[in-house]
Backbone as numpy.savetxt, mean C-alpha at the origin, in Angstrom:
# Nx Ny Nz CAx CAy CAz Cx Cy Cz
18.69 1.18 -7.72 18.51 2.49 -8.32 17.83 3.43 -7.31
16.33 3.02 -7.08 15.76 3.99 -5.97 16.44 3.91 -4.43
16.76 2.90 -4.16 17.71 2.73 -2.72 18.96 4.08 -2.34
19.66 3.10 -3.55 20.87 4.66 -3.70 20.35 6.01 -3.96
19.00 6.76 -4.56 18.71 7.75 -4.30 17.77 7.95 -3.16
17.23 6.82 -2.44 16.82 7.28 -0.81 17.99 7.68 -0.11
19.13 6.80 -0.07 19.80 7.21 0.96 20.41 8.47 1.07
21.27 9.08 -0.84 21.48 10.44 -0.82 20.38 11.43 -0.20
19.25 11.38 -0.31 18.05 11.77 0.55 18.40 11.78 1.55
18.17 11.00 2.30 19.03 10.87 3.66 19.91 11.40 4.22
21.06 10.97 3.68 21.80 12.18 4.40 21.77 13.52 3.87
21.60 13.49 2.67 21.65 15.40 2.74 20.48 16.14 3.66
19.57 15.14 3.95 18.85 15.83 4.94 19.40 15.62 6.69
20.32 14.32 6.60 20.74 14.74 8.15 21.97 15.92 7.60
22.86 16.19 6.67 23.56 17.39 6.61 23.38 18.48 6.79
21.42 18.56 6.49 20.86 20.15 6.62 21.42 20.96 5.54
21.84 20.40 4.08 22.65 21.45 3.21 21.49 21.25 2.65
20.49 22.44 2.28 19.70 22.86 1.23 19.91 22.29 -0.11
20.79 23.09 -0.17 21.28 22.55 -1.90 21.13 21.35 -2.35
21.84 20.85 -1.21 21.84 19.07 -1.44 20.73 18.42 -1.04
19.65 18.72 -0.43 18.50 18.54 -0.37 17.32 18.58 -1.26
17.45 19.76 -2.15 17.65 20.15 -3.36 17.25 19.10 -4.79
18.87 19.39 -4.58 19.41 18.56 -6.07 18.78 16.82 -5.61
18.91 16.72 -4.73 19.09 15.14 -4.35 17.45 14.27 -4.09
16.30 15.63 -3.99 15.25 15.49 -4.21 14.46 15.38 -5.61
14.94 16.29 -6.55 14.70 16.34 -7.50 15.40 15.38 -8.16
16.32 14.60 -8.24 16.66 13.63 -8.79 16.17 12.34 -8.28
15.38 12.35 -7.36 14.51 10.97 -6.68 13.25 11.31 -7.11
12.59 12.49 -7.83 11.23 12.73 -7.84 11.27 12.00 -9.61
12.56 12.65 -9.96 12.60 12.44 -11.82 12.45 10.65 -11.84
13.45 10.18 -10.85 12.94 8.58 -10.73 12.19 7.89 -10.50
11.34 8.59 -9.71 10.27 7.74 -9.63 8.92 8.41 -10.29
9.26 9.43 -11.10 8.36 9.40 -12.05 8.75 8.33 -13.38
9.82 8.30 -13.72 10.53 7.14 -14.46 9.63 5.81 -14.37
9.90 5.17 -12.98 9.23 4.47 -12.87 7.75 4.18 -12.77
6.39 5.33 -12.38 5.45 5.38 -12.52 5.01 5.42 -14.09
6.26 5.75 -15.04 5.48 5.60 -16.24 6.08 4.37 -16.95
6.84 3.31 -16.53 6.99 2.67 -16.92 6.13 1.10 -16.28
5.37 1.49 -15.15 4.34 0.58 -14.42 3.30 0.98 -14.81
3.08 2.31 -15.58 1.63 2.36 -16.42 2.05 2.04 -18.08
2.86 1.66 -18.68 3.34 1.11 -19.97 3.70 -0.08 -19.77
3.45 -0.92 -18.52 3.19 -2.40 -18.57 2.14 -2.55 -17.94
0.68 -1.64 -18.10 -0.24 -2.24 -17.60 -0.23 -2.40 -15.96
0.35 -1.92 -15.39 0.51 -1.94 -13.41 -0.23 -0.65 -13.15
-0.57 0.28 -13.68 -1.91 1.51 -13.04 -3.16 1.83 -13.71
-3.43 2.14 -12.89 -5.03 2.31 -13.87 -5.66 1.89 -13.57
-5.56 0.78 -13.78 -6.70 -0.53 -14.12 -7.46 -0.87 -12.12
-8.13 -1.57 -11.82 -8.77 -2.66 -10.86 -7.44 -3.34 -10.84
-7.85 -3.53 -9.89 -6.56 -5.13 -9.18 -7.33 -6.05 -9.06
-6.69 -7.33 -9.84 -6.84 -8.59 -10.34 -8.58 -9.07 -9.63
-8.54 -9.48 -8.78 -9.61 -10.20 -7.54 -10.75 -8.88 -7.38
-10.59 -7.33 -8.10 -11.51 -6.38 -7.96 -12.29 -5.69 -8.85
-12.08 -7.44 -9.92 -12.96 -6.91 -11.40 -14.36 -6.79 -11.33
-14.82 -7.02 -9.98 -16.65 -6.99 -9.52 -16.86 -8.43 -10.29
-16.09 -8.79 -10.33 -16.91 -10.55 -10.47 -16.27 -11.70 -9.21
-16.62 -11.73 -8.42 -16.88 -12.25 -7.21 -16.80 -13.52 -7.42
-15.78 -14.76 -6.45 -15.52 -15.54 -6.90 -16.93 -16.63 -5.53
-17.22 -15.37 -4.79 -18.30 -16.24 -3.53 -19.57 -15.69 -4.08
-20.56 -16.75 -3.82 -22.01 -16.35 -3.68 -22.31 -15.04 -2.69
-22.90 -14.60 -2.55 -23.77 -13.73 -1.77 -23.92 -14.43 -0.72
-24.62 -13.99 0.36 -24.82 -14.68 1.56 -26.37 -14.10 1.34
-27.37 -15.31 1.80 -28.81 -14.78 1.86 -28.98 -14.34 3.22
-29.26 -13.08 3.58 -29.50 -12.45 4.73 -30.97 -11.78 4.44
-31.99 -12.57 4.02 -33.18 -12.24 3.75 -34.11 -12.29 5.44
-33.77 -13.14 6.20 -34.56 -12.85 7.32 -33.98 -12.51 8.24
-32.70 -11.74 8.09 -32.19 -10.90 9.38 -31.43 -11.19 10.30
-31.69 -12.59 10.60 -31.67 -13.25 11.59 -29.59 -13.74 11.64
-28.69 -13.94 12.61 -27.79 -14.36 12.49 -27.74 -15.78 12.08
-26.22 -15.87 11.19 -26.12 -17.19 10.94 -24.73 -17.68 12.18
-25.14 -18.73 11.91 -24.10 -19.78 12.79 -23.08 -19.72 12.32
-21.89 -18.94 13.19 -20.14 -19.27 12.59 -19.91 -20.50 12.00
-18.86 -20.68 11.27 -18.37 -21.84 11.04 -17.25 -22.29 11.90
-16.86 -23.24 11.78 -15.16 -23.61 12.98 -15.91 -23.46 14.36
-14.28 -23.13 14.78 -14.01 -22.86 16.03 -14.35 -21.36 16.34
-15.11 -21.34 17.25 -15.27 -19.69 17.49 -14.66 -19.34 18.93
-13.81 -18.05 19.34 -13.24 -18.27 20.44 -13.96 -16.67 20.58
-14.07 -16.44 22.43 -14.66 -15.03 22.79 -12.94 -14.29 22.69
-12.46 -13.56 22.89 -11.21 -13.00 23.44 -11.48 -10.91 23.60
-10.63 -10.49 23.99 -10.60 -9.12 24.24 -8.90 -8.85 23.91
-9.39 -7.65 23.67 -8.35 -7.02 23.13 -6.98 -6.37 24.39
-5.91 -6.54 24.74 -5.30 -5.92 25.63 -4.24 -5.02 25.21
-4.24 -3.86 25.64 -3.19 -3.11 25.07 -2.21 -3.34 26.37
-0.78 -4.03 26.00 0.22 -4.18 26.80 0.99 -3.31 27.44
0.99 -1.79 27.08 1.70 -0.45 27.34 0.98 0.19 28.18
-0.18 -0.02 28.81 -1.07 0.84 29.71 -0.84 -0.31 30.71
């Protein structure tokens, strides 16, 4: 459904015809308002996401004296390289 109205998107914008830019926008905006109200009439907006109900499935970490704690595992040093420069 939304595919086939991206792509009319698409090309009427490589066509450069207004009109069809237009019409072909406003009929992708009506859809996916369609769909935004049918993902808030099953409960998909609004709300927290699942794991961000503020009930935390880890303890806290006690960082009462400041001080660093010891990684766990394997710890490796590395740097970052940007390959294009």
């Amino acid at each position: 459904m939304l595919t086939g109205k991206l792509d009319d998107e698409k090309g009427a914008l490589k066509a450069e015809d207004l009109d069809l830019i237009k019409s072909s926008t406003e009929d992708l905006e009506k859809s996916l308002g369609e769909l935004a109200q049918a993902a808030q009439a099953a409960g998909g907006a609004g709300g927290p996401m699942p794991d961000m109900a503020g009930n935390p499935d880890v303890e806290p970490a006690d960082d009462e004296d400041g001080e660093p704690r010891q990684a766990k595992g394997k710890v490796v040093d590395a740097e970052v390289v940007d390959a294009d420069k």
